[in-house]
Each structure stands twice: as C-alpha cells, then as structure tokens.
C-alpha positions as CSV (number, residue, x, y, z in Angstrom):
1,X,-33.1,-60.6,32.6
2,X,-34.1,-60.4,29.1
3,X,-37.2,-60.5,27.0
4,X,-38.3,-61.2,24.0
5,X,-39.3,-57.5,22.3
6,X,-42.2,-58.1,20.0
7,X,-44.3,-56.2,20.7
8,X,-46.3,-53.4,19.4
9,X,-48.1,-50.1,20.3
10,X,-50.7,-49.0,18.0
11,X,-51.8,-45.4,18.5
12,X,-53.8,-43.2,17.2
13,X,-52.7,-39.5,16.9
14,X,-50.9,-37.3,19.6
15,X,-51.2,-36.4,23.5
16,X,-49.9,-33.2,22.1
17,X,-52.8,-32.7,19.5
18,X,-55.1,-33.9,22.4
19,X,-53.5,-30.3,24.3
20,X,-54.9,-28.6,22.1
21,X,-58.1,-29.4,22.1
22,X,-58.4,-31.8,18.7
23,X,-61.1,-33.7,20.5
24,X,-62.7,-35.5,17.5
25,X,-60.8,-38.4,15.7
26,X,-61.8,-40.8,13.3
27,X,-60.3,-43.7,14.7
28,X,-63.0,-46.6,15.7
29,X,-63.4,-48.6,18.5
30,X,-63.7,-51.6,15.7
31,X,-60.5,-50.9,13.9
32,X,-58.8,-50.6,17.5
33,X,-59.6,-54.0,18.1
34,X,-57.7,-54.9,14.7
35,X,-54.6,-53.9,16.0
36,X,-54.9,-54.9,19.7
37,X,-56.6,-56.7,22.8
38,X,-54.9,-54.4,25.5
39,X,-55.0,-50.4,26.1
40,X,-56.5,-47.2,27.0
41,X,-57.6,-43.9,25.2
42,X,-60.3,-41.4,25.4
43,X,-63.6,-41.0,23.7
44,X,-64.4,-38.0,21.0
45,X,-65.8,-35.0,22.8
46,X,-63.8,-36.2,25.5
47,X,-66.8,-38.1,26.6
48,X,-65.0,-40.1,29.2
49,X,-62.2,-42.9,29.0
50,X,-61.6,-45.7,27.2
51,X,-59.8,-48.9,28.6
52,X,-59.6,-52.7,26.5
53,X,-58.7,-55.8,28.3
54,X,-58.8,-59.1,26.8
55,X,-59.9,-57.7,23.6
56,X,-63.2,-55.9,25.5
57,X,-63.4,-52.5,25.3
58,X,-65.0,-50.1,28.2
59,X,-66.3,-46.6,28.0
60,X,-65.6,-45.3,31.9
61,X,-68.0,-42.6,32.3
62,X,-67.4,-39.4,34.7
63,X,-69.5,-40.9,37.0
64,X,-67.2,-43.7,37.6
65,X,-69.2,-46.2,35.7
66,X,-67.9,-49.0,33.0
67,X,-70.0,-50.5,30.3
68,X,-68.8,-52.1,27.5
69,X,-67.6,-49.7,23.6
70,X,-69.9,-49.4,21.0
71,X,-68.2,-50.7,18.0
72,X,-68.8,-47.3,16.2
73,X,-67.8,-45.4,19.1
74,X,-64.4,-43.0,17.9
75,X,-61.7,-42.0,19.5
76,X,-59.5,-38.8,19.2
77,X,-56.3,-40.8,21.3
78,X,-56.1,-43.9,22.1
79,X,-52.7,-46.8,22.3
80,X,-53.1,-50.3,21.9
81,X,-51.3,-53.8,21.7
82,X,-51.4,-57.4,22.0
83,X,-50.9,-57.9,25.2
84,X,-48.6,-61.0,25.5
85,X,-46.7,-60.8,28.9
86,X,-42.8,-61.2,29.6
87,X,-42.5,-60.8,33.5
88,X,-44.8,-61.3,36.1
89,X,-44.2,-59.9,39.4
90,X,-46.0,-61.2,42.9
91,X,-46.5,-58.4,45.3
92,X,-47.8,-59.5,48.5
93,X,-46.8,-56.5,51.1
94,X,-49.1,-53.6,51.1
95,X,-47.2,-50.9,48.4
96,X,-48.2,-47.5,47.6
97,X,-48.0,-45.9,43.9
98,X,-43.9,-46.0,43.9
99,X,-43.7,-48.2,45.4
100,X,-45.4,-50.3,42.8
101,X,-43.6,-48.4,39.8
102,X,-40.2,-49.1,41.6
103,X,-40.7,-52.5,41.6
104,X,-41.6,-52.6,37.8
105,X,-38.8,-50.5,36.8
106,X,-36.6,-52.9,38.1
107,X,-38.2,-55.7,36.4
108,X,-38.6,-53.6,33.0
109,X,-34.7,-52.5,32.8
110,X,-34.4,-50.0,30.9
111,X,-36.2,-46.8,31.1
112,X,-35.9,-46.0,27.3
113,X,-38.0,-48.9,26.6
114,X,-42.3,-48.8,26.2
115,X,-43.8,-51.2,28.3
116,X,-47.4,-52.2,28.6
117,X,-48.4,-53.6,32.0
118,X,-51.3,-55.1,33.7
119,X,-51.3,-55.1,37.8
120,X,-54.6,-57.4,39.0
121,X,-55.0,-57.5,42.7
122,X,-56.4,-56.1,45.7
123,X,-56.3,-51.8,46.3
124,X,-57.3,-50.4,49.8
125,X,-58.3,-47.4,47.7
126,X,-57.8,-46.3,43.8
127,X,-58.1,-42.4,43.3
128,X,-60.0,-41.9,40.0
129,X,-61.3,-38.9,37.2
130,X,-62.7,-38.8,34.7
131,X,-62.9,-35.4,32.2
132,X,-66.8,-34.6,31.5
133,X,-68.1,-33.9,27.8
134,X,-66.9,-31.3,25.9
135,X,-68.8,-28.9,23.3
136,X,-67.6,-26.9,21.0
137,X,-65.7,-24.6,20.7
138,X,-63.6,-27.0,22.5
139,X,-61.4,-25.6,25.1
140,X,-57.8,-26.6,25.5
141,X,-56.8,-29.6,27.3
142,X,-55.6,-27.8,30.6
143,X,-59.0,-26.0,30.8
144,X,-61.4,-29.1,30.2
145,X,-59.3,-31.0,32.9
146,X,-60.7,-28.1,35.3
147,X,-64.3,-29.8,35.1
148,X,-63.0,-33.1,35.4
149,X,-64.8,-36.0,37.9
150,X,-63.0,-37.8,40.6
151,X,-64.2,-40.9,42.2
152,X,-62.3,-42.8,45.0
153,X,-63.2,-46.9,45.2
154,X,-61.6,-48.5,48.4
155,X,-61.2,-51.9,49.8
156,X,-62.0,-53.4,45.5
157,X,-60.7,-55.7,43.9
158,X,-59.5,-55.0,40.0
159,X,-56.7,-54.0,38.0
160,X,-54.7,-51.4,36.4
161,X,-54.3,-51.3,32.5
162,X,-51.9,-49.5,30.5
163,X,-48.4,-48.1,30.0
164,X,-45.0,-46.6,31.2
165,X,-43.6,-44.5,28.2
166,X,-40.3,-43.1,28.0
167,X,-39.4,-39.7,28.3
168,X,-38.6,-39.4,24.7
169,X,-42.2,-40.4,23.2
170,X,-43.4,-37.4,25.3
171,X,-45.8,-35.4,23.6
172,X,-46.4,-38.1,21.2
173,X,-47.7,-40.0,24.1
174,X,-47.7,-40.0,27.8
175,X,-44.8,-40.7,29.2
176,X,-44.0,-42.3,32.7
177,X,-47.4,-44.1,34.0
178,X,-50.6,-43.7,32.4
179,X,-52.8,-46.3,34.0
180,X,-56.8,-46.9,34.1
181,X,-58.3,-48.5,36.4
182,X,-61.3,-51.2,35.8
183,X,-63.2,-52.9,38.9
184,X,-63.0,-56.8,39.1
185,X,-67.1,-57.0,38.0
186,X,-66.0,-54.7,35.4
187,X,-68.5,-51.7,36.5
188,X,-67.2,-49.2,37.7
189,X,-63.5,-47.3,36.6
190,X,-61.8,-44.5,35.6
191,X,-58.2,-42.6,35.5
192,X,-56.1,-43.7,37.8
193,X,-53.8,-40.8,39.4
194,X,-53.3,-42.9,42.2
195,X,-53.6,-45.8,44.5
196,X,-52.1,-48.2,47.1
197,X,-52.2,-52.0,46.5
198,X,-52.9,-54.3,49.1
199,X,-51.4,-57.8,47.6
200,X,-51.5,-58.5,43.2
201,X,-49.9,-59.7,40.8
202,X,-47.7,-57.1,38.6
203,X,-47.8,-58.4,34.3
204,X,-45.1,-56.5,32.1
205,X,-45.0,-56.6,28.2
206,X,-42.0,-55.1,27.1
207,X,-43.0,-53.3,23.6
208,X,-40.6,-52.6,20.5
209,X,-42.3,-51.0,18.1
210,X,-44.5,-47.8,17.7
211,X,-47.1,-47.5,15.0
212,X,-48.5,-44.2,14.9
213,X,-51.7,-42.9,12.9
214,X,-52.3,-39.5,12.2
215,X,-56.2,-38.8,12.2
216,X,-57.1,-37.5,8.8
217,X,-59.8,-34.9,10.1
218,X,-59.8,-31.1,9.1
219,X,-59.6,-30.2,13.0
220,X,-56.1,-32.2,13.0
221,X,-54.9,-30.3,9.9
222,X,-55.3,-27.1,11.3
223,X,-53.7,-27.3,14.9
224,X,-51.0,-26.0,15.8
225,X,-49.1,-28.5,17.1
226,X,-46.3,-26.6,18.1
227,X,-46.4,-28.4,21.8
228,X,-43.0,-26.4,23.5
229,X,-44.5,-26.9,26.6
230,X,-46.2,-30.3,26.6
231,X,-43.8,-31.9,29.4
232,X,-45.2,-29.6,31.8
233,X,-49.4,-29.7,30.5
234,X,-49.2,-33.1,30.4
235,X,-48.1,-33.8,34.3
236,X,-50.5,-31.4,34.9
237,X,-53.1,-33.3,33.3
238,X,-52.2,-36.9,33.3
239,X,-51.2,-36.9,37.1
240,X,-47.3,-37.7,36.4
C-alpha cells in the first residue's frame, strides 16, 4: 500500500504546556482556519472542546452540546490540517474501540507515521467529556480533568474526528488516538474516550509534516515545561 504523504499538521503549542495548566493561548479560531479544514483542540480557560470538519469549527460545551466557533474565539492547543483522504475503509460488522484502531493501523502502516482520520457511521453508544471552565489560578491539567463532564449518546449517528500520533510526538501532542466526536445534525459532541461502531466508513490521511507554533503569551514563557512525566498524565487525561 502506499500513499501519497502531503500532508500537514498545524498546531498550536504543546499537550505538555496544556499539563501545566497554560490555559490561555493566542491562537484564533480565524487563523486556524488558514492553515486547515480538519481537527480538534480546546478552548482558552479550558472552556470546553473544539473540533473542525469541513472547514466548520464547533465549540462542544460540557454539557454535551455543539454550536458553531466564534471567529475570535482562542485556543491554548489545538492541531489542524487539510484533510485530503488516502484510504478509506468500509466497516460493516459491529467493532468496538480496538477493534476499530486495529483495523486502521493495518491500513495506516507504519506506527511512526501521524495520521489524521475521519470514521462517519453508525455508534450503538459514544462515551463522551468534556473539562468544565477554569479560573485562575489555574490548576494543573490532572486536577481540572477531576471536574470534568461526561455524556453517553447511544444508537446516533455521527463521526469521529481527529488523530493517531506516534509515540515520539508525545508530549508535544497526543499520541495514540485522540478523537472527538460530533453528532450527524451537528448538536451535540464531545471527547471521545470511547465507543463501539455499529457499521461506517473509516477515512485515513496519512500526514508528513509537523508545523508547530509556540504561543507568544507571558503564561507560556514562564512554565516550566520540564514534562518527565507526561506519558503517564496524558493517558490519564486523554483516555489512551
């Protein structure tokens, strides 16, 4: 199999800064939009998630609701990209979460690679959260999570946006799945930590290149960014 690798992931700052509680960025939902169509984040304050899909961008609230970005809205992490497919994958058998990822790994090849993917279908159930607002002083990352919202939709139709990251980028990024989830009517989503897909269609963009921008904020300047144990806070966390 082979692909054409031309892909790439624009992202503003670190999963690791995002740890430690460097909750305000400076990075637009407008200048998100120059550099991609596709992708997921989170808002300042942690204010809920972000997810774009054909170049709309949704603010998933803690409730489990969607509504479309402000343009102004600003975002202390977020990773975008043009999402233009390589693979598609049908799966028509009922598949749990690996399931799923087993089948895309064998489609993606090789696990070093970054790899944007799109899975539309039908889910018996998608297991949802979303972290509430945060105030200052912010807490760290692990402690925020504590308050987080969860939301379970069943028998819905939708799909699952985002990435699977190699185990090099983490810290950096997420690495292994980081998927959001967005209903068909586009109303209702959140962070998905899990699911089980009834029948859908499985859309892999295999991406070569990583453009990283560092947030030029005060808050950013002064972390410490020293992230030794970021493999373990971010499985915690992000559900890996």
């Amino acid at each position: 199999m082979s692909f054409h690798h031309d892909s790439e992931i624009y992202q503003t700052a670190t999963m690791g800064a995002l740890l430690r509680g460097v909750y305000d960025g400076d990075t637009s939902v407008r200048e998100l939009l120059q550099h991609g169509d596709f992708g997921l984040g989170t808002f300042n304050a942690l204010d809920g998630e972000m997810v774009m899909v054909d170049g709309q961008c949704y603010h998933l609230g803690a409730d489990g609701s969607a509504a479309p970005a402000a343009p102004d809205e600003l975002l202390p992490f977020a990773a975008v990209t043009r999402f233009r497919p390589h693979h598609t994958v049908t799966i028509d058998t009922t598949s749990d979460r690996p399931e799923v990822s087993a089948v895309i790994d064998e489609a993606a090849g090789s696990t070093n690679r970054m790899v944007a993917l799109r899975i539309t279908g039908e889910f018996s159930v998608v297991h949802t959260r979303a972290v509430t607002r945060q105030h200052q002083p912010y807490a760290k990352f692990t402690d925020a999570t504590r308050d987080e919202k969860h939301t379970t939709f069943t028998d819905v139709r939708g799909e699952l946006l985002g990435f699977r990251m190699p185990a090099w980028v983490q810290g950096i990024s997420v690495a292994g799945y980081h998927l959001h989830f967005l209903d068909a009517d586009r109303l209702r989503g959140g962070h998905a930590f899990d699911y089980r897909l009834s029948r859908g269609v499985v859309e892999l963009s295999v991406c070569s290149d990583l453009h990283l921008r560092l947030p030029d904020t005060p808050e950013f300047d002064d972390a410490d960014l020293d992230t030794g144990d970021a493999d373990d806070e971010i499985r915690r966390t992000e559900g890996n």
